[in-house]
Structure formats: structure tokens, C-alpha cells
C-alpha positions as CSV (number, residue, x, y, z in Angstrom):
1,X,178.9,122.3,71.5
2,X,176.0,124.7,73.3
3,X,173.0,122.6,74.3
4,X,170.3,122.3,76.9
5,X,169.5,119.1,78.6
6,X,166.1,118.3,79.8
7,X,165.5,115.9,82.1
8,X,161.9,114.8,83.8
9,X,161.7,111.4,84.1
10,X,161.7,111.2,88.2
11,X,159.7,113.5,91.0
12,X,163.1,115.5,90.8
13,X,163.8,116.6,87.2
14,X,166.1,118.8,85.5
15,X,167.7,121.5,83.2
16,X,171.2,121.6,82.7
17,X,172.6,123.9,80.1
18,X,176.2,124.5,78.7
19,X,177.2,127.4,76.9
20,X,180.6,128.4,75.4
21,X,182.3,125.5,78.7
22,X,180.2,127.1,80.8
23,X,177.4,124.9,82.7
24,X,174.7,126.2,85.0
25,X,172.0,123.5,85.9
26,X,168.7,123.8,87.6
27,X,166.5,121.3,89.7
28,X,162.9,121.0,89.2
29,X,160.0,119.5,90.5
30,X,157.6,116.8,89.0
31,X,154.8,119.8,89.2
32,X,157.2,122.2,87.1
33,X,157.4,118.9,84.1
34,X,153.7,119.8,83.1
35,X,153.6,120.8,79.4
36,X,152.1,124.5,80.7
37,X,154.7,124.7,83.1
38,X,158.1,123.7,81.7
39,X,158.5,126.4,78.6
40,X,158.0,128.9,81.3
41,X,160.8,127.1,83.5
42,X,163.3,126.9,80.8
43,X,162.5,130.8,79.2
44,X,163.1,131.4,83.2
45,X,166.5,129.2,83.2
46,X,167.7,131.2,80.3
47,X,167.0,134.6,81.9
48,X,168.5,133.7,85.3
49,X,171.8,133.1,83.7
50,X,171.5,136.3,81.3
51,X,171.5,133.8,78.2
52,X,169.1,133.3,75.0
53,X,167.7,130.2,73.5
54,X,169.2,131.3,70.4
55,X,172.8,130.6,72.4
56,X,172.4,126.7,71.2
57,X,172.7,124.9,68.4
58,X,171.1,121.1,70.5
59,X,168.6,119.8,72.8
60,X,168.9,116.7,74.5
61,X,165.9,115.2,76.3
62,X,165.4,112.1,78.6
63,X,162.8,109.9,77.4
64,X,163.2,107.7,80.2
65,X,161.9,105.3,81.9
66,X,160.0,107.4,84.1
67,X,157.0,110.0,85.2
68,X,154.2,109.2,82.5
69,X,153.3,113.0,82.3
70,X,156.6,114.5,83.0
71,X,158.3,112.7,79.9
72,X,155.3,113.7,77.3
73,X,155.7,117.2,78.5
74,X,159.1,117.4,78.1
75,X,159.5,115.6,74.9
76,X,156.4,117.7,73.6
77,X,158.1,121.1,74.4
78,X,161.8,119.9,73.8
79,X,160.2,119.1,70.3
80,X,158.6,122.2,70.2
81,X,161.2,124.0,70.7
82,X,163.9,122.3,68.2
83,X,161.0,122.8,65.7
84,X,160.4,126.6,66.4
85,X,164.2,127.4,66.5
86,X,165.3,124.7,64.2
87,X,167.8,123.3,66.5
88,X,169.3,119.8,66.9
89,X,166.8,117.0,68.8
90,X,168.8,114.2,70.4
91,X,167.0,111.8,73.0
92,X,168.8,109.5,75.4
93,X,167.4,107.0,77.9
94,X,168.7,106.6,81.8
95,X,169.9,103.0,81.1
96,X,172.2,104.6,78.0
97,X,172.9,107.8,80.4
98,X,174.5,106.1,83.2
99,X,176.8,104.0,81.1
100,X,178.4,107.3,80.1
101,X,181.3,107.4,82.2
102,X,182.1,103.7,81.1
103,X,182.3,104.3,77.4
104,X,186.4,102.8,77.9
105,X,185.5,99.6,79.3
106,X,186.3,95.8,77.6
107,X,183.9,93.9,79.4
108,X,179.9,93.9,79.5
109,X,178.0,96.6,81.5
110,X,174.5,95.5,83.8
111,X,172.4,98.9,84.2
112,X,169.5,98.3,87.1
113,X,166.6,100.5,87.7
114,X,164.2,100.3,89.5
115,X,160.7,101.6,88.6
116,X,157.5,101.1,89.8
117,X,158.4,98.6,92.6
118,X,159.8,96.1,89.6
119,X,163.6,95.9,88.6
120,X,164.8,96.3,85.0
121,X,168.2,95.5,83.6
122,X,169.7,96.1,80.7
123,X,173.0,95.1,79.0
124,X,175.4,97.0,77.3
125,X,178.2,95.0,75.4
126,X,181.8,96.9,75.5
127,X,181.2,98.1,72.5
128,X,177.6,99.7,73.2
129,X,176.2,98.5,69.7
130,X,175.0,95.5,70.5
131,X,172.3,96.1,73.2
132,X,170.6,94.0,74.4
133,X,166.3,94.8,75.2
134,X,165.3,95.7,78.7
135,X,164.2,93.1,80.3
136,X,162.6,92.7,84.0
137,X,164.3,90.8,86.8
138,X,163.4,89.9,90.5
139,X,165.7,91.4,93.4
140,X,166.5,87.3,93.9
141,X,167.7,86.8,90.1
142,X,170.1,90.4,90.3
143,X,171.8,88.9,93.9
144,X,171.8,85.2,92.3
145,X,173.1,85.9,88.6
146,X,174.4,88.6,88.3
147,X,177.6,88.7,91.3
148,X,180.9,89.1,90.5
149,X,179.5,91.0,86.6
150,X,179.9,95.0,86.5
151,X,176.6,96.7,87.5
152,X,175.9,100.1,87.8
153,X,172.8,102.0,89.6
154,X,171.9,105.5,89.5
155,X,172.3,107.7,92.5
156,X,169.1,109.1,92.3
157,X,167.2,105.9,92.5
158,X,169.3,104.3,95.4
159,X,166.4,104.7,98.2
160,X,164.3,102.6,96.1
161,X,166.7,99.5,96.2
162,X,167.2,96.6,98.3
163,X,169.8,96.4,100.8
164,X,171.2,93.7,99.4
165,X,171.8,94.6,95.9
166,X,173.5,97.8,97.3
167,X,176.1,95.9,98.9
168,X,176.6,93.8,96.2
169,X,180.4,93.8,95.3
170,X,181.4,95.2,91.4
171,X,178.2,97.5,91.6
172,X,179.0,101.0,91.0
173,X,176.5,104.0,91.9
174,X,176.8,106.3,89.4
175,X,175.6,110.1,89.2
176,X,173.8,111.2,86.3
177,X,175.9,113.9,84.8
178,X,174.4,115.8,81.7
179,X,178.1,116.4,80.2
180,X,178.4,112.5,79.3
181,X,175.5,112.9,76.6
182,X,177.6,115.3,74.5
183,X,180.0,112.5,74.4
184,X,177.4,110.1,73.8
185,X,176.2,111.8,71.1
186,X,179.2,112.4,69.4
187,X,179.6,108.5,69.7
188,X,176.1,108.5,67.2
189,X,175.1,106.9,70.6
190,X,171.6,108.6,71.3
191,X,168.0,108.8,69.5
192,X,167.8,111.3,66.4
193,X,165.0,110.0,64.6
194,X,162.2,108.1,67.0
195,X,162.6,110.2,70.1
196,X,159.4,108.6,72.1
197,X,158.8,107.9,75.8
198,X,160.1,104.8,76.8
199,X,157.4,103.3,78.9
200,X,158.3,100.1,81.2
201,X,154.9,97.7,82.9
């Protein structure tokens, strides 16, 4: 499977790309998410790497939570480009990205992020069909009700949590890897049809 990943939900985004087993990544700034910007730092990804848009067949893109402007830009222009070269449009979420190295397990999975100085959570059963919504939760209620239950945390996010939820025991800090959403996807576990920002207040 040949697809690029794009990924601007947080002040550090991303565009991740695998080819024929081959991956080359690249890290980009909240500035370079703009909708003016980001078709010029993709058409720039592809000619760093000697490599053509017309190399995949999918495009996966993060519609958070996250960056107001960084995820309509990069939903806009990963539409626009699945559109123009009539490839493929898969969305995924952070909450259903980190639980992609956990696809194996029996029991439940508790996702935190943090966003906008407020906790979310969200469960996944060990199936990952029945989902539970998003929900908000205080730093008190994660420490109180939720010890001793599997939880995972993305690396990325990490400076923005509490002390105390860090060194909570069964919490896992998990780095986003763009490889998990072609399993994902293969599972029929990401977006096809409503691929929309995911906006949490």
C-alpha cells in the first residue's frame, strides 16, 4: 500500500509518506498547515525524495482534535488532492491513532488528551467497534477512576499533563507512528465517508 499521511492537528505537524516499504517523513510547522502553504510543502516533500504524487494510490489525514486552521487546511487540500488525482481519502482521529499499536488487546483501552487546558477521554472496547463518545474529565476524576484500567497518552502531548497522571501506573505513552493507520485502515477502522474536523470545547 503507497500513501501519504497528513498530519496538522498540533503546533508540530506532519507528512509521512511510504512508498514501495520505503518511509521518508517530514516535520512541519503550524505556519506551514495554512491551506496556501501546505500543497507547496507536500509538492516539496515529493521532490526531496525524487517521488511523484502519482506514486500512491491513498491519503490519510488527521482530523483531530487539534489546530482549528491547521486541520481545515489540511483536510481542504488532502481533499483536494484525492479529488484531482482520484486517489483514496481515509481520515483518522488521534484518540483512534494511538490505539494502533493495541489492536491485540482483550481488555478496554482509556485514550487521554489533553487540549485546550481541558482533558478528554475516550474508550475503546477490545474490540474497537463499540466506542464510546469523547467525553471531558477533570485531572481529579482520571487519578480517582481511572487507576489500575489501561490508559494511554500520546508522546507529543506529555508536557501538557499533570504530574500525576504521568506517574499513574498502567498508563502507557505511546508515539504516534503513521505505519499503524494502514493497519487501521485495513481493519475498516478509519473515516471514508464524513472526513470532518473533529472540534472539542
Amino acid at each position: 500500500m503507497n500513501f501519504l499521511s497528513i498530519d496538522c492537528s498540533t503546533d508540530i505537524g506532519s507528512l509521512f509518506l511510504k512508498i514501495e516499504n520505503k518511509t521518508f517523513s517530514k516535520i512541519l510547522q503550524s505556519d506551514k498547515c495554512s491551506n496556501d502553504l501546505l500543497m507547496k510543502e507536500i509538492l516539496d516533500f515529493f521532490d526531496e525524495n525524487a517521488l511523484n504524487l502519482n506514486d500512491v494510490s491513498q491519503i490519510f489525514v488527521n482530523q483531530g482534535p487539534g489546530n482549528f486552521s491547521g486541520l481545515r487546511g489540511s483536510l481542504a487540500t488532502a481533499k483536494g488532492i484525492s479529488l484531482s488525482k482520484n486517489l483514496s481519502l481515509f481520515g483518522y482521529n488521534t484518540f483512534i491513532w494511538l490505539c494502533g499499536n493495541f489492536l491485540k488487546r482483550k481488555d478496554s483501552i482509556f485514550c487521554f488528551i489533553k487540549f485546550r487546558e481541558k482533558y478528554f477521554l475516550k474508550e475503546f472496547s477490545n474490540n474497537f467497534k463499540n466506542i464510546s463518545k469523547i467525553k471531558q474529565v477533570t485531572e481529579d476524576e482520571i487519578v480517582e477512576k481511572y487507576t489500575g484500567k489501561f490508559k494511554i497518552v500520546p508522546k507529543n502531548l506529555i508536557k501538557y499533563f499533570d504530574k500525576r497522571i504521568l506517574e499513574l501506573k498502567d498508563l502507557s505513552i505511546v508515539e504516534l507512528d503513521h505505519n499503524v493507520l494502514e493497519l487501521l485502515q485495513l481493519k475498516g477502522l478509519l473515516e471514508k465517508k464524513m472526513i470532518n474536523p473533529l472540534y472539542l470545547t
